[in-house]
PDB file with SEQRES, HELIX, SHEET and CRYST1 records, atoms N, CA, C and O in Angstrom:
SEQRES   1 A   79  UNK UNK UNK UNK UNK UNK UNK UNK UNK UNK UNK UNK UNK          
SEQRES   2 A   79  UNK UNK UNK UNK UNK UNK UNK UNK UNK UNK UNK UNK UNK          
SEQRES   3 A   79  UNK UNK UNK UNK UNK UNK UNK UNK UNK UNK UNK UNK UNK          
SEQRES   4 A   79  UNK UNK UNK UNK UNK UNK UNK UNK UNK UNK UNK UNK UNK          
SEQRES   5 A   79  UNK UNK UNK UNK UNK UNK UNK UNK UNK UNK UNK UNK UNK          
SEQRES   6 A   79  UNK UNK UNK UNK UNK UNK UNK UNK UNK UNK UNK UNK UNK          
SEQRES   7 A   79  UNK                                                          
HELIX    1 AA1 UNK A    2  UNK A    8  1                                   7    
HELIX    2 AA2 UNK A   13  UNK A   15  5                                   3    
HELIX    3 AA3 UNK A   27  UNK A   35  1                                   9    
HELIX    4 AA4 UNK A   45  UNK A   64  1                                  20    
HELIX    5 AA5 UNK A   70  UNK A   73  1                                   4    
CRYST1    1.000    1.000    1.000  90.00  90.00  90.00 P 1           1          
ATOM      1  N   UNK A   1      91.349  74.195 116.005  1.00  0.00           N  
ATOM      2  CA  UNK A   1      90.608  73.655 117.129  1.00  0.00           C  
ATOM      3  C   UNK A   1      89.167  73.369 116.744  1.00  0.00           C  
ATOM      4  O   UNK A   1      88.456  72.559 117.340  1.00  0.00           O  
ATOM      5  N   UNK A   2      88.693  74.292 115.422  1.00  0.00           N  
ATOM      6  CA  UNK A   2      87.322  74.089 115.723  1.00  0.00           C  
ATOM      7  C   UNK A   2      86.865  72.717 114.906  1.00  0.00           C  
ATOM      8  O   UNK A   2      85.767  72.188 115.075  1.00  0.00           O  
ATOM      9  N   UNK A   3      88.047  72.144 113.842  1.00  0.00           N  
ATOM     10  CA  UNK A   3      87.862  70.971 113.379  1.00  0.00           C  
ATOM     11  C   UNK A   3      87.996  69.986 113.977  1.00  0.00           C  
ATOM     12  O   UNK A   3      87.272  68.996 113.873  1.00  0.00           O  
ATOM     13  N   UNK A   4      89.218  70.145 114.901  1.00  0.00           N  
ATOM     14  CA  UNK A   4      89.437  69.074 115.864  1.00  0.00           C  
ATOM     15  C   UNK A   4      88.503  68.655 116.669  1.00  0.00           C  
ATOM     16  O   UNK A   4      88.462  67.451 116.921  1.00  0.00           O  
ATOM     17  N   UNK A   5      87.468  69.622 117.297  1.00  0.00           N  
ATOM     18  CA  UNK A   5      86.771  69.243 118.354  1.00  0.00           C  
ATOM     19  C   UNK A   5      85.672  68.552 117.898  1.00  0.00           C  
ATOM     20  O   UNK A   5      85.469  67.480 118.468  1.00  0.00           O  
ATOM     21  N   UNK A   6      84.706  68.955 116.799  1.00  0.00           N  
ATOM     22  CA  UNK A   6      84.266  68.391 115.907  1.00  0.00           C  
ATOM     23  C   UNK A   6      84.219  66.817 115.346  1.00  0.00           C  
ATOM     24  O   UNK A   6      83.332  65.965 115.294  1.00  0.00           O  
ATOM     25  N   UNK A   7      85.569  66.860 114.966  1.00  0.00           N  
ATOM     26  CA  UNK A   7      86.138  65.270 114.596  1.00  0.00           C  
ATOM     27  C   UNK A   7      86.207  64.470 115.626  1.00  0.00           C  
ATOM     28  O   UNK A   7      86.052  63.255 115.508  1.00  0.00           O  
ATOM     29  N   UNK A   8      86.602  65.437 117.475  1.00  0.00           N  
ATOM     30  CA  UNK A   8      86.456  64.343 118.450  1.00  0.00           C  
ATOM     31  C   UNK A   8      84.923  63.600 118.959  1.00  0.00           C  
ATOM     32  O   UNK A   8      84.756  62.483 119.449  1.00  0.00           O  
ATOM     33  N   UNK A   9      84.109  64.455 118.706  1.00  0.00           N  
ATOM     34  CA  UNK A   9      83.005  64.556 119.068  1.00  0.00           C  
ATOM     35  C   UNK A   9      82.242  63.641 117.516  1.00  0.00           C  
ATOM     36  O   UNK A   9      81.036  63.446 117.362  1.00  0.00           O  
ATOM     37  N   UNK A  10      83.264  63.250 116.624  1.00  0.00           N  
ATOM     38  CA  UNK A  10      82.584  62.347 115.580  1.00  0.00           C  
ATOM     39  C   UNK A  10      81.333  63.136 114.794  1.00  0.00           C  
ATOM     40  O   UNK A  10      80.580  62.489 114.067  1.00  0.00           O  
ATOM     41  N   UNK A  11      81.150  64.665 114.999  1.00  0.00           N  
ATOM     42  CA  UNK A  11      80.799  65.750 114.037  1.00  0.00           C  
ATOM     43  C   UNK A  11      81.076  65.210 112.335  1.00  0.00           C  
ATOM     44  O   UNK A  11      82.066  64.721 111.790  1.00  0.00           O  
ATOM     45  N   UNK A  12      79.874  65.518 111.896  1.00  0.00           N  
ATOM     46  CA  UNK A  12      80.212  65.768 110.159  1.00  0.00           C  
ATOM     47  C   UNK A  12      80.732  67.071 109.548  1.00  0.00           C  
ATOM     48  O   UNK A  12      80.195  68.169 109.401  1.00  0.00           O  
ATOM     49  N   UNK A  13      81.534  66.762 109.343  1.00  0.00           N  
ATOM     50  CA  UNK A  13      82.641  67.759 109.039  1.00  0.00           C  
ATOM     51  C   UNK A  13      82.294  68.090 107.645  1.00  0.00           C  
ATOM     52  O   UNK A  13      83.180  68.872 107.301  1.00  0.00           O  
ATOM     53  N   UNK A  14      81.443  67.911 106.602  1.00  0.00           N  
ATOM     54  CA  UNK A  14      81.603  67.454 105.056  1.00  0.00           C  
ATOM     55  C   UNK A  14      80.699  69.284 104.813  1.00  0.00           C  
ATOM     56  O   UNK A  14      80.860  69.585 103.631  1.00  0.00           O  
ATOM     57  N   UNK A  15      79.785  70.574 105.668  1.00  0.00           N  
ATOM     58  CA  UNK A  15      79.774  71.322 105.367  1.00  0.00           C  
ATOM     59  C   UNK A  15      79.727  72.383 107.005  1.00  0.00           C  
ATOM     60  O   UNK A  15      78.889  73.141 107.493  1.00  0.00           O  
ATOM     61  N   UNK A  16      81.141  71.896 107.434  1.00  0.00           N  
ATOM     62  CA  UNK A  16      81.393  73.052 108.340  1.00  0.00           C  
ATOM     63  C   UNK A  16      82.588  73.606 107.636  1.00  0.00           C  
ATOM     64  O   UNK A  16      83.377  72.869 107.046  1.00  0.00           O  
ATOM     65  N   UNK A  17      82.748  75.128 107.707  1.00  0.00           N  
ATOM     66  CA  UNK A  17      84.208  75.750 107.820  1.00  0.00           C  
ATOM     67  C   UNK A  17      84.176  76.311 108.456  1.00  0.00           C  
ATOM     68  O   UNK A  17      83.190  76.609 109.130  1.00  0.00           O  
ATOM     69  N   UNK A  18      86.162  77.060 108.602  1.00  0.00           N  
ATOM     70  CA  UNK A  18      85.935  78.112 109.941  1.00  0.00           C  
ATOM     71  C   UNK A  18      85.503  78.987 109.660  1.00  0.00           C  
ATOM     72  O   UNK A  18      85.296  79.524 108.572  1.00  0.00           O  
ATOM     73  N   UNK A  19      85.220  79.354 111.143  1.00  0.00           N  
ATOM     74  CA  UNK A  19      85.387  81.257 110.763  1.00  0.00           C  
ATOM     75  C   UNK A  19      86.027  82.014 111.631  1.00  0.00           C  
ATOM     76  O   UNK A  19      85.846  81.887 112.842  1.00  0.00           O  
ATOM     77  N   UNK A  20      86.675  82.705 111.223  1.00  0.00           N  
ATOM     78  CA  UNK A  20      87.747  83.703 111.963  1.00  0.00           C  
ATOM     79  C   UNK A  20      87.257  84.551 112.737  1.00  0.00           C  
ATOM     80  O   UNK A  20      86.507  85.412 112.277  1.00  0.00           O  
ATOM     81  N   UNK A  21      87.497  84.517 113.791  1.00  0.00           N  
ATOM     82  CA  UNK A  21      87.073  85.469 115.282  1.00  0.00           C  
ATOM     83  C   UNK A  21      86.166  84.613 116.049  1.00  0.00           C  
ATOM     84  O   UNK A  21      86.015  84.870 117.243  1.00  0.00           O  
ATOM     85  N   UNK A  22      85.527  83.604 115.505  1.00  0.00           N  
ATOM     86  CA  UNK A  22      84.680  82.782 116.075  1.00  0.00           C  
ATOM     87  C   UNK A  22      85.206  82.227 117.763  1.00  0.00           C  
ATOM     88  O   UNK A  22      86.266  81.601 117.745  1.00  0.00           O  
ATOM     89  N   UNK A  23      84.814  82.337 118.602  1.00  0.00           N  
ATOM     90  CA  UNK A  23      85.662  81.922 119.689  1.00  0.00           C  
ATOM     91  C   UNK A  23      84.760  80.336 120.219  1.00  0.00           C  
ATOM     92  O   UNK A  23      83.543  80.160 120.284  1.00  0.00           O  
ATOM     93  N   UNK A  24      85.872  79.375 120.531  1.00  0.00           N  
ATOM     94  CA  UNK A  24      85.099  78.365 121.234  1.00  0.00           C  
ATOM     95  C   UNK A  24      85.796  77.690 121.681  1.00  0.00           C  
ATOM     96  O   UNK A  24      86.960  77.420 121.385  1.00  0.00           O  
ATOM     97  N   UNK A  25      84.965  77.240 122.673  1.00  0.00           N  
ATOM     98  CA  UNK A  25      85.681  76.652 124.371  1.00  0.00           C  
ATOM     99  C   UNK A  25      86.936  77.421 124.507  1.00  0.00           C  
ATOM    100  O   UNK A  25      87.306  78.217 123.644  1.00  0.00           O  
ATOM    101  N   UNK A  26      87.646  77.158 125.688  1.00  0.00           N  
ATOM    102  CA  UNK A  26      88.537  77.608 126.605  1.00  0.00           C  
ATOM    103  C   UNK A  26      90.045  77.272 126.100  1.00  0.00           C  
ATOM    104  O   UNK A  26      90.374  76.224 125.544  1.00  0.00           O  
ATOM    105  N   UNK A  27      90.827  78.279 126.381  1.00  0.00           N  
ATOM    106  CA  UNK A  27      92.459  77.770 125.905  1.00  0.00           C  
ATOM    107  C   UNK A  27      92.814  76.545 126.500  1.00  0.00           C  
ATOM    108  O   UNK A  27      93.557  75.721 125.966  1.00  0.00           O  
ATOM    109  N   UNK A  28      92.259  76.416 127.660  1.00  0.00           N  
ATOM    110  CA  UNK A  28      92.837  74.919 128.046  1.00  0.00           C  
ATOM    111  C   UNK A  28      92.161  74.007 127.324  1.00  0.00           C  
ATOM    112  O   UNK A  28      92.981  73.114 127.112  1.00  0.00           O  
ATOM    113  N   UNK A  29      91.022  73.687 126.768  1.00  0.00           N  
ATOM    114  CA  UNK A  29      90.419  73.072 126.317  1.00  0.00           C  
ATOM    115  C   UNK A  29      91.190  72.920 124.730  1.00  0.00           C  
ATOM    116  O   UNK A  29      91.219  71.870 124.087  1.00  0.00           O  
ATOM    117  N   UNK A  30      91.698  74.026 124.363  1.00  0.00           N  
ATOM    118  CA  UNK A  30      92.216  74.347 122.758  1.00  0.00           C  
ATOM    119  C   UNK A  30      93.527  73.201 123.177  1.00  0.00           C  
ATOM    120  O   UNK A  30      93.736  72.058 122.773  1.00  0.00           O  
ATOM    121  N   UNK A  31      94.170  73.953 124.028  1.00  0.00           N  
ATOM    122  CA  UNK A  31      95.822  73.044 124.425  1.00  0.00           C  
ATOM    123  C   UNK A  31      95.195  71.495 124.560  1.00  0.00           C  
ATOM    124  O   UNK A  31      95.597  70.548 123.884  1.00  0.00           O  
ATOM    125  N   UNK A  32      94.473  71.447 125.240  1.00  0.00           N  
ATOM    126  CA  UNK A  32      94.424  69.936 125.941  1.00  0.00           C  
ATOM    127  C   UNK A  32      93.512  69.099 124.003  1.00  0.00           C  
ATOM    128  O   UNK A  32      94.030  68.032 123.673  1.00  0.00           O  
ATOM    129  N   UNK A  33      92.907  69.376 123.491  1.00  0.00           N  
ATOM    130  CA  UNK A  33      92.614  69.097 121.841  1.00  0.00           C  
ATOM    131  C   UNK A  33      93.790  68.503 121.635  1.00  0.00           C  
ATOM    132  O   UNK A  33      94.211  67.354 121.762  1.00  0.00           O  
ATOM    133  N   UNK A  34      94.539  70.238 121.054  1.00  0.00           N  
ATOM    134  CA  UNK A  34      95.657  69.980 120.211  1.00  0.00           C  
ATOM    135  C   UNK A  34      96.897  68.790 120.766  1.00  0.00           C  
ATOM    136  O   UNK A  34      97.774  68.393 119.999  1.00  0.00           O  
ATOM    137  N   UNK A  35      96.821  68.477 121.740  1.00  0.00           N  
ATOM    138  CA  UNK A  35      97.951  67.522 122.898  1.00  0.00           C  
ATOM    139  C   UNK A  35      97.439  66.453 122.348  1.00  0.00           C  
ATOM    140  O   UNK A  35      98.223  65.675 121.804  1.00  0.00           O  
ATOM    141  N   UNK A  36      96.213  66.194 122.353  1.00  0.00           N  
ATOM    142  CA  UNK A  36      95.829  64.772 121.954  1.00  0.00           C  
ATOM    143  C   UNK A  36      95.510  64.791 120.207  1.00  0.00           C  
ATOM    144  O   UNK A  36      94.319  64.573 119.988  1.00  0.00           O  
ATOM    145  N   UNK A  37      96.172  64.964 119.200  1.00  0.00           N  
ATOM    146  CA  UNK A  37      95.779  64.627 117.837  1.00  0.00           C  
ATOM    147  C   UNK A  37      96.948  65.359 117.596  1.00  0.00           C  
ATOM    148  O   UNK A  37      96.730  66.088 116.629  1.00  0.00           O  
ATOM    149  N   UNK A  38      98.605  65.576 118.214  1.00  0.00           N  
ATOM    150  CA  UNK A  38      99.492  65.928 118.311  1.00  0.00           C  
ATOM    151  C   UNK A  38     100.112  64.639 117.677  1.00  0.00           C  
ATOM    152  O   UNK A  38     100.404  64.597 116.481  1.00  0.00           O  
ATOM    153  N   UNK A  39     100.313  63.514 118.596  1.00  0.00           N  
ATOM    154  CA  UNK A  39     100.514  62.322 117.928  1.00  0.00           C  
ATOM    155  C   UNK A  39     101.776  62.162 119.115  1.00  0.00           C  
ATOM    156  O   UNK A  39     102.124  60.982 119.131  1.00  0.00           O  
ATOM    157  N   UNK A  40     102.514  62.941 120.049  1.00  0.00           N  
ATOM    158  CA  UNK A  40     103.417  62.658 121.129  1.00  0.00           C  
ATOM    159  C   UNK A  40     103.069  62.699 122.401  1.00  0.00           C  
ATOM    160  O   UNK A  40     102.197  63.548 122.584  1.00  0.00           O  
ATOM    161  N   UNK A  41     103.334  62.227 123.200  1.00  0.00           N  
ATOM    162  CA  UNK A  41     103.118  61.948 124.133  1.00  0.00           C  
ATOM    163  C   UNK A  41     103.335  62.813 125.019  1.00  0.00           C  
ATOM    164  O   UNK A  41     102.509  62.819 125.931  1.00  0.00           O  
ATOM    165  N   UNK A  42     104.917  64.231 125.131  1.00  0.00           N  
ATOM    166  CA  UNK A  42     104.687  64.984 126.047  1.00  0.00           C  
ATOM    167  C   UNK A  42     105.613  65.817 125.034  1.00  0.00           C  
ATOM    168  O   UNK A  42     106.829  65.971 124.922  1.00  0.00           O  
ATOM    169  N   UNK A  43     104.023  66.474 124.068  1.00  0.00           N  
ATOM    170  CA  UNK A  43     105.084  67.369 122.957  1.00  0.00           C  
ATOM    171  C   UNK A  43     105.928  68.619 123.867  1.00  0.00           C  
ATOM    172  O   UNK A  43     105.816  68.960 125.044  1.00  0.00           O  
ATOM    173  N   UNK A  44     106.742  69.081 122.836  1.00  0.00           N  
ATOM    174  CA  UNK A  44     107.165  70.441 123.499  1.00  0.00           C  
ATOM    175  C   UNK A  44     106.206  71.813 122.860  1.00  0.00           C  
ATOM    176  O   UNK A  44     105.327  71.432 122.087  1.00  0.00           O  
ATOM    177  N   UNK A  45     106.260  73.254 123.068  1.00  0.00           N  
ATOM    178  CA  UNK A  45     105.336  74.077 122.538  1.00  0.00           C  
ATOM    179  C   UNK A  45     105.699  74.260 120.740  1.00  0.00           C  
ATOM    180  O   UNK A  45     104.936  74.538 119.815  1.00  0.00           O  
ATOM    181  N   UNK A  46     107.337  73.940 120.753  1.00  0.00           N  
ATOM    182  CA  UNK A  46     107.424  74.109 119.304  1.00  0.00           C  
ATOM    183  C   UNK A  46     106.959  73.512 118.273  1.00  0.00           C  
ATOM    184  O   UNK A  46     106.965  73.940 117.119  1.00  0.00           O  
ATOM    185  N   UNK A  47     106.304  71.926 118.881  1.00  0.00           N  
ATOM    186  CA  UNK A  47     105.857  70.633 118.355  1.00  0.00           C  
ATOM    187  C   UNK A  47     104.594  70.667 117.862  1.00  0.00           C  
ATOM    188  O   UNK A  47     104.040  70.279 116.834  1.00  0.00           O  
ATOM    189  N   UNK A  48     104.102  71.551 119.424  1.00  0.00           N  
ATOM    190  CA  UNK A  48     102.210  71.942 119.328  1.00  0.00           C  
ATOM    191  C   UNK A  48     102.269  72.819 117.988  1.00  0.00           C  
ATOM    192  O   UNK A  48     101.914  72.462 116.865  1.00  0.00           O  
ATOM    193  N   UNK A  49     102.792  74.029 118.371  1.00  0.00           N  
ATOM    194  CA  UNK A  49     102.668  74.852 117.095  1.00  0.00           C  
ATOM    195  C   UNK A  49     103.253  74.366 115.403  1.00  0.00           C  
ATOM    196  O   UNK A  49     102.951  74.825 114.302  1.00  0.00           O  
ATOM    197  N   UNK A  50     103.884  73.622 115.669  1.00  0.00           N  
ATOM    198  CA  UNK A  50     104.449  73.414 113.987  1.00  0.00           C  
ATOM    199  C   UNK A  50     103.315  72.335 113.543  1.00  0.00           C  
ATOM    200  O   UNK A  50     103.213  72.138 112.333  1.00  0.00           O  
ATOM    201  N   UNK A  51     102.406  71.578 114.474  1.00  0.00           N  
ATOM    202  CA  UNK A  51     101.267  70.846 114.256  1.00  0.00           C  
ATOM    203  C   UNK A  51     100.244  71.788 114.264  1.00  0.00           C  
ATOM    204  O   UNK A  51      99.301  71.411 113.569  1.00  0.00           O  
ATOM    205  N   UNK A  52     100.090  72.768 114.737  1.00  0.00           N  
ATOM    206  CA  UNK A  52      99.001  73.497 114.400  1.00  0.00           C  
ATOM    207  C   UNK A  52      98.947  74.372 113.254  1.00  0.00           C  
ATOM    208  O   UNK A  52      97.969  74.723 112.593  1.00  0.00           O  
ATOM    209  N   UNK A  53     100.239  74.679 113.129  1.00  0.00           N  
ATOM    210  CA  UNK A  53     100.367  75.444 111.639  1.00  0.00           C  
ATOM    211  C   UNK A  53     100.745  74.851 110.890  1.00  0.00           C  
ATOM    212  O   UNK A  53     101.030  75.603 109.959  1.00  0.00           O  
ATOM    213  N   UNK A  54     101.067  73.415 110.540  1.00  0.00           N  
ATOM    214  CA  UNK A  54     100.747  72.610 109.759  1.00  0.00           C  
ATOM    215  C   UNK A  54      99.382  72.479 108.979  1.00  0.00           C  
ATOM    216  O   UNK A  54      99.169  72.596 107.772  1.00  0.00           O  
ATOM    217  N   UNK A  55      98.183  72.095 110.426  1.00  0.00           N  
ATOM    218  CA  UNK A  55      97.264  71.379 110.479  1.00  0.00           C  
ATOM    219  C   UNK A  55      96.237  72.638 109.390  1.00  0.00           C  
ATOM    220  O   UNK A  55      95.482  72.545 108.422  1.00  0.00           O  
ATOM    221  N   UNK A  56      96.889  73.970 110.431  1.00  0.00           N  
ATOM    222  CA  UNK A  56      95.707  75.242 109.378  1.00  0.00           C  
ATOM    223  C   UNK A  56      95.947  75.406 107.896  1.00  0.00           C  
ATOM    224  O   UNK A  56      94.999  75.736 107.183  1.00  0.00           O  
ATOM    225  N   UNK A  57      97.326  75.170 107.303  1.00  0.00           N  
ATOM    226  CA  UNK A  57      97.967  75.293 106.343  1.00  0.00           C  
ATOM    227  C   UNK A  57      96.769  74.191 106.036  1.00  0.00           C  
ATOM    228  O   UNK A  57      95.676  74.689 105.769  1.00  0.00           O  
ATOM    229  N   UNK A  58      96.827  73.272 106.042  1.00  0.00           N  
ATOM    230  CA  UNK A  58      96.414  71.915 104.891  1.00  0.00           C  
ATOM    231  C   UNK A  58      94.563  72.277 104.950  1.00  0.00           C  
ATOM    232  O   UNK A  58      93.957  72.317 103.879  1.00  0.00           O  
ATOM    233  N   UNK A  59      93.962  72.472 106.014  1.00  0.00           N  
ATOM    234  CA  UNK A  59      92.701  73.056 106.326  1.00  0.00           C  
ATOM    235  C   UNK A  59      92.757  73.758 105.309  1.00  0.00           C  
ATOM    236  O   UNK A  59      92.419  73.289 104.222  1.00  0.00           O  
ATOM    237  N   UNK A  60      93.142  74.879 105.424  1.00  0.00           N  
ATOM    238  CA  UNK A  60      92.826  76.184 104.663  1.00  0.00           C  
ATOM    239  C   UNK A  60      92.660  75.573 102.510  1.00  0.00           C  
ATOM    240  O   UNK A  60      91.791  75.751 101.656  1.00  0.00           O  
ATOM    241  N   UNK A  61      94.101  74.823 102.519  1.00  0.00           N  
ATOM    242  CA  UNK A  61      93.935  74.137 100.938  1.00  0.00           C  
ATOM    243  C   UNK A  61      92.682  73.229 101.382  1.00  0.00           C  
ATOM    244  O   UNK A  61      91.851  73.190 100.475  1.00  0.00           O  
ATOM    245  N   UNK A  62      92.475  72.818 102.012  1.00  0.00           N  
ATOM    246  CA  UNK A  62      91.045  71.494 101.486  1.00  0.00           C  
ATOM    247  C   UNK A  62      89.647  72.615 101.194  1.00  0.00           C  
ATOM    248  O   UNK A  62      88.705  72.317 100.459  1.00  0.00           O  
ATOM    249  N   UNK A  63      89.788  74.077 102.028  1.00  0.00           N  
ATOM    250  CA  UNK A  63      88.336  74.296 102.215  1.00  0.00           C  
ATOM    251  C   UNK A  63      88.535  75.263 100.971  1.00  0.00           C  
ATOM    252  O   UNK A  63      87.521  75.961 100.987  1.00  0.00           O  
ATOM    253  N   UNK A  64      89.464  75.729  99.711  1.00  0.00           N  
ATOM    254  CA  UNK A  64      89.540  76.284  98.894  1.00  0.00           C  
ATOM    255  C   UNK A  64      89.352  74.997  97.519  1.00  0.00           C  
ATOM    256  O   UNK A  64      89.151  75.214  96.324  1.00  0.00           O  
ATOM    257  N   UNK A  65      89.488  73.831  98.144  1.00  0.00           N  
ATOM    258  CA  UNK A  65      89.760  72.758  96.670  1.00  0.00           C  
ATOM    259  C   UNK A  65      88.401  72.969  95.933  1.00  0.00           C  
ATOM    260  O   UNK A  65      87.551  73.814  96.211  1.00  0.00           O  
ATOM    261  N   UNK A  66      88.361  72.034  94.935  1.00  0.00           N  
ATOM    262  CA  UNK A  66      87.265  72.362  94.459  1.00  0.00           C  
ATOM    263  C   UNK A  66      86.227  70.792  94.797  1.00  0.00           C  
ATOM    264  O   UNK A  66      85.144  70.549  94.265  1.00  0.00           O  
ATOM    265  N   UNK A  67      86.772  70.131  95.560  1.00  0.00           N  
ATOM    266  CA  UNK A  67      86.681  68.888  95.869  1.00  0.00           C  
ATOM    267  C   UNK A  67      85.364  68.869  96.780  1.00  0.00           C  
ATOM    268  O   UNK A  67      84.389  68.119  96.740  1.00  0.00           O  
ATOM    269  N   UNK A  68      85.763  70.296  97.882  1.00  0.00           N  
ATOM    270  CA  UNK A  68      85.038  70.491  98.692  1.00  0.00           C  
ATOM    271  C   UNK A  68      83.954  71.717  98.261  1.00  0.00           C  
ATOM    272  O   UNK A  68      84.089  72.515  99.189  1.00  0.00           O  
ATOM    273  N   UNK A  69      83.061  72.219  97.438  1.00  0.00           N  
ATOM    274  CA  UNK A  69      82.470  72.883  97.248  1.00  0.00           C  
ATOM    275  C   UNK A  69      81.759  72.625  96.957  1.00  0.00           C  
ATOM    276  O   UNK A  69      81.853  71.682  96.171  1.00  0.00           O  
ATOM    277  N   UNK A  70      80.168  73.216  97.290  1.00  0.00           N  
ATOM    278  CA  UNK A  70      78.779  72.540  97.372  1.00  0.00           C  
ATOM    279  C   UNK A  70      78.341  71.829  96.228  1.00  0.00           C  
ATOM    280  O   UNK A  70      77.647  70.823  96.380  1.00  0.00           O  
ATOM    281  N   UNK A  71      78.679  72.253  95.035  1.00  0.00           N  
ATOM    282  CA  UNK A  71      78.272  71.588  93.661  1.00  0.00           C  
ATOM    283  C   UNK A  71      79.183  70.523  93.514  1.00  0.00           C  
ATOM    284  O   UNK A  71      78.653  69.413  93.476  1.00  0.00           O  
ATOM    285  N   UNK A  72      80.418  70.559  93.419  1.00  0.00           N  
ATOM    286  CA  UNK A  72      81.403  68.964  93.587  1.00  0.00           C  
ATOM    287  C   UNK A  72      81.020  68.024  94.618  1.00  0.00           C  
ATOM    288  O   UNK A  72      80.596  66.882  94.443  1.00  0.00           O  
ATOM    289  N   UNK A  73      81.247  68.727  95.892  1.00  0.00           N  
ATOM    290  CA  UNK A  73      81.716  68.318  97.310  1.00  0.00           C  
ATOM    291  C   UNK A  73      80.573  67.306  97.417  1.00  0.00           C  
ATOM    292  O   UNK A  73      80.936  66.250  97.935  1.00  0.00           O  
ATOM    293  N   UNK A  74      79.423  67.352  97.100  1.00  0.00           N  
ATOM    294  CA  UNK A  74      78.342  66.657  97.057  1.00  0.00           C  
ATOM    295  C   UNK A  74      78.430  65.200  96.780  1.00  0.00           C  
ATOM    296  O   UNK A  74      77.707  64.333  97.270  1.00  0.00           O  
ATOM    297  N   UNK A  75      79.294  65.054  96.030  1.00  0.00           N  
ATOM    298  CA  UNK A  75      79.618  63.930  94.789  1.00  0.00           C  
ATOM    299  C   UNK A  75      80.515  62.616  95.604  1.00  0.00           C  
ATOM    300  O   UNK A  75      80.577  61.424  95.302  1.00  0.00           O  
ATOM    301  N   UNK A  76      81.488  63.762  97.324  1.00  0.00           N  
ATOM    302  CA  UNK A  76      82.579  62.958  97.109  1.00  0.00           C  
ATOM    303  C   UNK A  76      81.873  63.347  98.899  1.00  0.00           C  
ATOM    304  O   UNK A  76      82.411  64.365  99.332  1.00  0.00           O  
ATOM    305  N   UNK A  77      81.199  62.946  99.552  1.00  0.00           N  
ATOM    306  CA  UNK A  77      80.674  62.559 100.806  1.00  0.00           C  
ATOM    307  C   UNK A  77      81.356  61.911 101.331  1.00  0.00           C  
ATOM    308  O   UNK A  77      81.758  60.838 100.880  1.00  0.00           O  
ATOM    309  N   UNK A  78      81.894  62.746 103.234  1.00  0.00           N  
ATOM    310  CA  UNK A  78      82.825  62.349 103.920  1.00  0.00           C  
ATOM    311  C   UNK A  78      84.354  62.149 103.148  1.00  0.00           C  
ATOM    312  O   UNK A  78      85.128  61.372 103.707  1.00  0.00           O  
ATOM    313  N   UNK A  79      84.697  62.651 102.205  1.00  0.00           N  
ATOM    314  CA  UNK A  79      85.921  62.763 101.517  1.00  0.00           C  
ATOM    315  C   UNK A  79      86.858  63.663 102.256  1.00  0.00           C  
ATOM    316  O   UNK A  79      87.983  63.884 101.808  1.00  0.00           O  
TER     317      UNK A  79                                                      
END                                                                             
């Protein structure tokens, strides 16, 4: 959620990561995100979640690459 909201809001994303326990905005606000960058129209909950644990899975590899780290990451702006 916290990338998503970010990316809706057209945020530069190139030196935020998460952080765990961090809380922001409201579960409805989290559901109503994830519904829209879901990509269906009236997902079901199994749909939401296999997109959200998708979405953290691939998160989690980009913010470990080395692509993204302050001495590379520099190089490859908005990448």
């Amino acid at each position: 959620y916290q990338y998503l909201s970010r990316y809706k809001k057209k945020k530069n994303l190139d030196h935020f990561a998460f952080v765990p326990g961090r809380i922001e905005g409201t579960e409805k606000e989290c559901l109503e995100c994830l519904m829209e960058f879901c990509g269906r129209s009236n997902p079901s909950w199994t749909e939401l979640s296999n997109f959200a644990h998708f979405l953290n899975l691939q998160l989690r590899k980009c913010e470990k690459s080395v692509f993204f780290s302050p001495v590379v990451g520099s190089e490859f702006s908005g990448f």
